[in-house]
N, C-alpha and C positions, 0 to 999 in steps of 0.2 A: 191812112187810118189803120190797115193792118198793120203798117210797121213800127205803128205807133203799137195797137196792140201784142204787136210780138215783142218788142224791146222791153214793155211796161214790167210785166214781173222780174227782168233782169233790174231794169232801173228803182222796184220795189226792196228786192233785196238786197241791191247796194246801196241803200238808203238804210235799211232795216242793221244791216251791218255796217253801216258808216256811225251809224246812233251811236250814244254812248249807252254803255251801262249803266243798270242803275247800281246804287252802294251796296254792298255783301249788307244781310240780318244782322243785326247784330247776335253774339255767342249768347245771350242769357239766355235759359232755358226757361223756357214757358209752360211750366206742367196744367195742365188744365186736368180739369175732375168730369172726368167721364163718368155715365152712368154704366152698370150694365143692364141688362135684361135679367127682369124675374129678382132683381136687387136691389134693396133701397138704401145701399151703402157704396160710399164711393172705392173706389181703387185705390189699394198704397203700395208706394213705389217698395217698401222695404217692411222687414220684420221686428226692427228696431223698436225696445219700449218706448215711452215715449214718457218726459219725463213730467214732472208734478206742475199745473198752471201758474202755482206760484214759484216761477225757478230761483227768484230771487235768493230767498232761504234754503235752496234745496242742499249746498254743501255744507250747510251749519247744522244741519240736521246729526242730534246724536246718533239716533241709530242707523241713518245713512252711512257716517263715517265708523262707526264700529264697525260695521260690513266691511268696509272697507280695507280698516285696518290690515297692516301685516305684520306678523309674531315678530316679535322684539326679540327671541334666542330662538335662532334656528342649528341646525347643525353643521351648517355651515357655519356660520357665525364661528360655535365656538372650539369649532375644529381648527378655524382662522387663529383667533384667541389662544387658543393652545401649544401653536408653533411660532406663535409671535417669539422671538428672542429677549422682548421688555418681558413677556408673563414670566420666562425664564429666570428674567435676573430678582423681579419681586420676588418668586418663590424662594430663590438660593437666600436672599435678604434677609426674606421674614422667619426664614428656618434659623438664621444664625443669629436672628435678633432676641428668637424665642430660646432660645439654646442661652445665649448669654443672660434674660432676665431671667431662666428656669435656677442657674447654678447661680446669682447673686441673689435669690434669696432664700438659699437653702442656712439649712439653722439643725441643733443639734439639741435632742430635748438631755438635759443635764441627769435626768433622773433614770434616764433608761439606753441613753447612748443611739436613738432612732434619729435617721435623718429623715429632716421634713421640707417641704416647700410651703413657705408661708411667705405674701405678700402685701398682708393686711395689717396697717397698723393699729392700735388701741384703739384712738379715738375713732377711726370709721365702723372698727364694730360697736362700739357702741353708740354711735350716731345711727348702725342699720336696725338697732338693737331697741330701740326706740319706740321703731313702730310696730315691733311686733307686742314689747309691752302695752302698747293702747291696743291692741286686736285684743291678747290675752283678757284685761278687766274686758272688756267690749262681750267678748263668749261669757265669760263668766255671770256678768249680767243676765245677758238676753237668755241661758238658760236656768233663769230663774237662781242662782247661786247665790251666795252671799260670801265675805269677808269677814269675820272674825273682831269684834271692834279689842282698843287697846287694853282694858280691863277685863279684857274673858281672861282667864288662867292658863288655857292654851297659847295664848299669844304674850303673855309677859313669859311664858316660859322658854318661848322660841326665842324673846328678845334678851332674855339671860347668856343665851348660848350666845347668841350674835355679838353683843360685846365683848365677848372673850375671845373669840374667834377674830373679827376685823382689826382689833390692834396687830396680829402674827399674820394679819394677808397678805400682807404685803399693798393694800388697797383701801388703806384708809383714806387718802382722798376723795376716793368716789365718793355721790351722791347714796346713800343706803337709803332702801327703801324695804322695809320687812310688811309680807302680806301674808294672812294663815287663811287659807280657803276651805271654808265649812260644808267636806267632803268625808264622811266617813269610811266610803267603801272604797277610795284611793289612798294608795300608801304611793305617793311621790312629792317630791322637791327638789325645788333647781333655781341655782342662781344665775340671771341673765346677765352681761358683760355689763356692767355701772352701777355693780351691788343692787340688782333689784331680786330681790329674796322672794321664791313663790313657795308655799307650804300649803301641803293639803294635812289637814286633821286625819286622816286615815291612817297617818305614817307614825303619829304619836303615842298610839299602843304598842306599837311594834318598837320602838324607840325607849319608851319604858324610864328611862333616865335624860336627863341633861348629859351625862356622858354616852350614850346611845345616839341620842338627838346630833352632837355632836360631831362623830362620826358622821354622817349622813351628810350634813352640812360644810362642814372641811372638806368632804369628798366635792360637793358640787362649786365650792372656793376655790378646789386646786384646777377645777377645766378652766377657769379664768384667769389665772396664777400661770398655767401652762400654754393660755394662749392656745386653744383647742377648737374654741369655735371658727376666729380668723384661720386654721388650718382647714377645716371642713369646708368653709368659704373658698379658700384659694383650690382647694382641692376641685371643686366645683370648676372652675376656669378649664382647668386640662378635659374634667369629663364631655363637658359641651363642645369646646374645641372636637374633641374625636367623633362624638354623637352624627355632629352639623358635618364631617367629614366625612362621615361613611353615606350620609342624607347624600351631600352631594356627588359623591362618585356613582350612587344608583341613580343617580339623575331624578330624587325626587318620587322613585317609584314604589320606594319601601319605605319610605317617610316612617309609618306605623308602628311597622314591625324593628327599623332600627330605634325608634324611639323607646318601645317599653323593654323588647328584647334587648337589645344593646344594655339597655339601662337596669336593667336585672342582671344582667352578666356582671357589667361593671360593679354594682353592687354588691355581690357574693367576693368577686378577686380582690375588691381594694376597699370601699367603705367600709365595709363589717370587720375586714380584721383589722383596720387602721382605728376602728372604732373600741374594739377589745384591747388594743393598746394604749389608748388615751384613757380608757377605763382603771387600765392598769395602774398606768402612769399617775393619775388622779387619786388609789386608794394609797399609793405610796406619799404621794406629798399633802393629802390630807392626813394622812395617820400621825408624820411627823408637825404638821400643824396644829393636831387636836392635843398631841404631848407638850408640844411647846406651849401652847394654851394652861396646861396643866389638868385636863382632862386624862383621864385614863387609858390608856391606848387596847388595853386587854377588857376591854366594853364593845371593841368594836366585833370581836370575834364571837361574843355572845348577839351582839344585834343582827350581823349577815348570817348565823344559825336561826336566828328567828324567822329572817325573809327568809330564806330558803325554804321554813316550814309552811308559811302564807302562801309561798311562792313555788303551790305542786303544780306539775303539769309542764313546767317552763319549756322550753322549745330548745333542741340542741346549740350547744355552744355556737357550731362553726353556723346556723340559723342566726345566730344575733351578732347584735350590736356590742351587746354585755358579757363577760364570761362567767360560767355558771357560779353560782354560789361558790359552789364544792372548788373550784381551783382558786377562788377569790380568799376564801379562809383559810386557805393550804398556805398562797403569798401573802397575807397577813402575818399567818404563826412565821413565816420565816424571818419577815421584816421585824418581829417585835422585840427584840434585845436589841436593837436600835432606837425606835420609838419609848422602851423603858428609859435609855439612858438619856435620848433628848427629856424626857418630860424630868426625870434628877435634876439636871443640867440647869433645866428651866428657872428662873426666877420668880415665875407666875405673874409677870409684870405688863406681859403682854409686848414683848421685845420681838422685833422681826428679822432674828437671825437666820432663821432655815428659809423665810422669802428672800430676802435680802442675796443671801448664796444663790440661790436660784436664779436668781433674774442674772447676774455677775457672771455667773457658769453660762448661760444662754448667750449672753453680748461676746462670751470668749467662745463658744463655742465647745466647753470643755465637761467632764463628767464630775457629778458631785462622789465622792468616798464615800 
């Protein structure tokens, strides 16, 4: 019996250790929700948000993924962009492409020997030309204005001059379309590119004559005759081009300031005097239009004495568009022993020899004598 009890915990534990194991837990982790004390919220393992019940929808979420988002131009980006060797070879490209359509469509105005960049043909100015004539009646309208019907005496008289004028425009094709607008405290007129005639009644006391009238109207035939507006058009191309170039090299920060600044700068160096030229160029090939017509050409220099007297207060030459009076009658008196012998010359038939030369001198590129 003792040796039975002395053996027994040996032979317990070589039994205990003969046993097998039982299997390892398995790894899942079993978090269980403990309370604590003085808590009536459970424990969390982490600080993580946690995200919306309905996860379903949660990356469809607009403002989720706006958050999200990341800038589409960094600087990296376009520091990358900027040493690329393709950005390289576009740049050299496009500088040579602009270089080559800059000088094929330079042109030579025949009347004053000015080199221009024009790449606008007829028909799209007057396709652009179009809708500005429906805004124009549109204002006229809405502020209460009215049009001049065909029986007032002011508008058969503006329509006298017009037929005497459009046979020598060189632009009798066009659709003509004559409007006298019942304004008495403007004195303006301008014909938009596909003969559409605008006239305010302001301008026809100062005009005084058919030969006055005249003048005025030749003058605004020959900016169409000279292809002046498609130049102001094409001129517009380069200005924006530079505008949108200085935008981008400040990366966007002086937007503002390059836009009105810039665009006032540009305005003073190159519209305004390029605009005192076409002015120019316009009283000379109207002058020789109104004589070819058979109108008087020494009317004209009594009518720009008249503006000049309506016209106190005007703003310095190198300020406009227009040049002043005072130099505009100076280059009249000088042109007029040409304008006398065209209007001799004349047949009074309504013949379009001084357009005709003009357009011929423009396609060669050469200066009219």
């Amino acid at each position: 019996m003792q040796s039975r009890r002395l053996f027994r915990p040996l032979w317990h534990s070589l039994t205990a250790r003969a046993s097998p194991r039982p299997p390892p837990a398995s790894p899942i982790l079993r978090f269980t929700q403990r309370s604590r004390p003085f808590s009536q919220t459970h424990i969390r393992w982490n600080n993580w948000p946690r995200p919306p019940h309905d996860t379903r929808n949660y990356n469809h979420d607009p403002h989720y993924r706006l958050s999200q988002a990341k800038p589409l131009i960094t600087s990296e980006r376009l520091r990358h962009v900027a040493r690329s060797p393709s950005t390289h070879t576009v740049i050299v490209l496009s500088i040579l492409g602009a270089v080559v359509f800059y000088f094929s469509n330079i042109q030579t105005v025949p009347v004053s020997g000015r080199r221009r960049f024009n790449c606008f043909s007829d028909e799209t100015v007057e396709a652009a030309s179009e809708a500005q004539v429906k805004r124009l009646i549109w204002e006229v309208e809405r502020s209460g204005g009215r049009f001049l019907s065909d029986w007032d005496p002011r508008m058969a008289m503006v329509k006298r001059v017009m037929q005497r004028l459009i046979p020598v425009s060189g632009m009798e094709d066009s659709k003509w379309e004559i409007r006298v607008i019942d304004d008495p405290h403007t004195a303006n007129a301008f014909v938009l590119p596909g003969g559409k005639v605008f006239v305010f009644s302001g301008l026809l006391p100062i005009a005084r004559t058919e030969d006055g009238l005249a003048t005025v109207l030749g003058h605004e035939i020959a900016h169409n005759l000279a292809g002046h507006v498609a130049e102001r058009m094409s001129g517009q191309i380069g200005i924006n081009i530079l505008l949108y170039s200085l935008i981008f090299l400040t990366g966007g920060i002086a937007i503002l300031g390059t836009q009105f600044i810039g665009g006032a700068i540009l305005d003073f160096l190159f519209a305004r005097p390029m605009g005192r030229m076409q002015e120019s160029e316009a009283d000379y090939i109207g002058l020789m239009m109104m004589a070819e017509a058979c109108y008087d050409p020494r009317e004209a220099l009594g009518f720009w004495k008249r503006m000049e007297r309506a016209q106190q207060g005007e703003p310095p030459e190198w300020m406009s568009t227009h040049p002043s009076n005072f130099n505009r009658i100076q280059k009249i008196g000088e042109w007029m022993p040409k304008a006398l012998e065209k209007m001799h010359e004349s047949d009074c038939k309504g013949t379009t020899a001084f357009a005709d030369l003009f357009r011929r001198a423009m396609a060669r590129g050469v200066l009219i004598e």
